[in-house]
C-alpha positions in Angstrom: 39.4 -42.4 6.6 41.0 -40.4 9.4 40.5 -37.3 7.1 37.4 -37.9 5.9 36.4 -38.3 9.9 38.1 -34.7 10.7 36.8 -33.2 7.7 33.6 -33.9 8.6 34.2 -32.8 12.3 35.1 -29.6 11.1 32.4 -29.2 9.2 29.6 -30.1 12.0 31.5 -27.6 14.3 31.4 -24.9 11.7 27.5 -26.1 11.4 27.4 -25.3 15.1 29.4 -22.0 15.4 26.7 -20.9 12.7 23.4 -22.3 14.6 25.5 -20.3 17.6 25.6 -17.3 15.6 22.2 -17.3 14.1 21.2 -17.7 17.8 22.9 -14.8 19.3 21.8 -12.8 16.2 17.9 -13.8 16.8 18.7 -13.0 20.5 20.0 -9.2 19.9 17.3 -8.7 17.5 14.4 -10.4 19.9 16.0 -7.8 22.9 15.7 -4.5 20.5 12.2 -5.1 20.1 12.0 -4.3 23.7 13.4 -0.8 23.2 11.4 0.2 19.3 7.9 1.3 19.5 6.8 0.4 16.3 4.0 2.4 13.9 1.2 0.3 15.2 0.4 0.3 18.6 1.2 -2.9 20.7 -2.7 -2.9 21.7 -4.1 -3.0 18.0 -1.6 -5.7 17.3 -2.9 -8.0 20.2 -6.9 -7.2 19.3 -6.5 -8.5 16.0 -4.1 -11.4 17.1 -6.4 -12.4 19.7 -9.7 -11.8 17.4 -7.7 -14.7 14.8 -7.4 -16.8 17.9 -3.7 -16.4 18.8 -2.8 -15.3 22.8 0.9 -14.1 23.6 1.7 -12.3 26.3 5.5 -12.0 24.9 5.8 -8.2 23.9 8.6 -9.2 21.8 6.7 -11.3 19.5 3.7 -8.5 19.3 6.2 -6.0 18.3 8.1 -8.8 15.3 4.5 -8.8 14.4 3.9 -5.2 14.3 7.3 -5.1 12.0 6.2 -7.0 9.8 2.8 -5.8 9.2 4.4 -2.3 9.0 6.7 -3.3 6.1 3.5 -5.1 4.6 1.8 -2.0 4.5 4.8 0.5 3.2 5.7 -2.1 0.5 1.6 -2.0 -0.6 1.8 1.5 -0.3 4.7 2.2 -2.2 3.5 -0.5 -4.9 0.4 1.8 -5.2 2.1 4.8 -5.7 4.1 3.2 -8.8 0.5 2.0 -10.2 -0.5 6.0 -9.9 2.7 7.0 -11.5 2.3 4.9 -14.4 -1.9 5.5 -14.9 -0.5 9.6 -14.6 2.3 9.3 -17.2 -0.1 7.2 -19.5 -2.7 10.3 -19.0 -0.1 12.8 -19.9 0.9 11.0 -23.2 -2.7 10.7 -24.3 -3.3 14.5 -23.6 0.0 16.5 -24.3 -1.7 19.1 -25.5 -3.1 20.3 -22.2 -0.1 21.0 -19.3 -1.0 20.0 -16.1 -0.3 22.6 -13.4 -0.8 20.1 -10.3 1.9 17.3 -10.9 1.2 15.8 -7.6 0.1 12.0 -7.5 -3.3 11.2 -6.4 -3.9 8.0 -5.5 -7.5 5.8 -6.2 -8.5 2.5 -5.0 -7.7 1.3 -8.0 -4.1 1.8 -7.9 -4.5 0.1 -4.3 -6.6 -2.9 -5.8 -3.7 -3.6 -8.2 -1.1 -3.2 -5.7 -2.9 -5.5 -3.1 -3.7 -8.0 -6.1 0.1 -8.7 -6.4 0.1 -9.6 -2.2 -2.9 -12.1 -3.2 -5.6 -9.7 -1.7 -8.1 -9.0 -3.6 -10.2 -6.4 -3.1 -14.0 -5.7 -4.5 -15.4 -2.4 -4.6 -19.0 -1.2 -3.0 -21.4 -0.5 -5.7 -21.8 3.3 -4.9 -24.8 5.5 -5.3 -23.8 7.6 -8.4 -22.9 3.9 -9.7 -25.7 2.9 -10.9 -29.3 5.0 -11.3 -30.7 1.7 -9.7 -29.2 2.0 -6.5 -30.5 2.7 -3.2 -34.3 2.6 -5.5 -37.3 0.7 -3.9 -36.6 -2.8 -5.3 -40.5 -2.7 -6.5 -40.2 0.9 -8.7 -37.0 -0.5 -10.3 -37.4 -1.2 -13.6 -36.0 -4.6 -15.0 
């Protein structure tokens, strides 16, 4: 029993240096927020906390925010820009006849759509003039 007794000290003080190190590892990185100024500004950070109801006045915890939504966004980003690459490279195999001179990626709100759909947003398009020969009509002169 004595070594079952010490093993199991050693392990709860192991289980402790690690809480310890996790700590002083949450610590540092909490403290270099102070010093990065991250992509989105502090202010616009705090409006949109405080719109959804949360107050902090801790900078360090707008910034983790800030971090995290920036990562968000160049992770959708470069999601979108896969999405374009692969609608391109299915273009170019459907018309190899013709070369295309600009090789450059152009991004649409489709490649966006599908990229935010795998983050669980989706997001619905406006129904835009040239849409439909309906829109933007008097609702009495349209014909039905």
């Amino acid at each position: 029993m004595n070594h079952n007794q010490s093993s199991s000290q050693g392990q709860q003080q192991s289980s402790e240096g690690r809480h310890d190190d996790d700590d002083a590892s949450l610590s540092e990185f909490l403290a270099s927020l102070m010093d990065y100024t991250p992509t989105i500004p502090d202010e616009l950070v705090e409006h949109y906390l405080a719109k959804s109801g949360f107050q902090c006045p801790d900078v360090r915890l707008i910034r983790l925010v800030a971090v995290a939504t920036q990562n968000l966004v160049a992770e959708v980003a470069t999601d979108a820009l896969q999405q374009c690459k692969t609608r391109q490279a299915a273009v170019v195999k459907d018309k190899r006849d013709k070369q295309q001179k600009d090789k450059r990626p152009i991004l649409t709100m489709e490649d966006l759509s599908k990229a935010l759909r795998e983050y669980g947003v989706n997001v619905k398009h406006q129904e835009y003039f040239a849409d439909s020969p309906s829109t933007g009509m008097d609702p009495a002169s349209r014909e039905e």
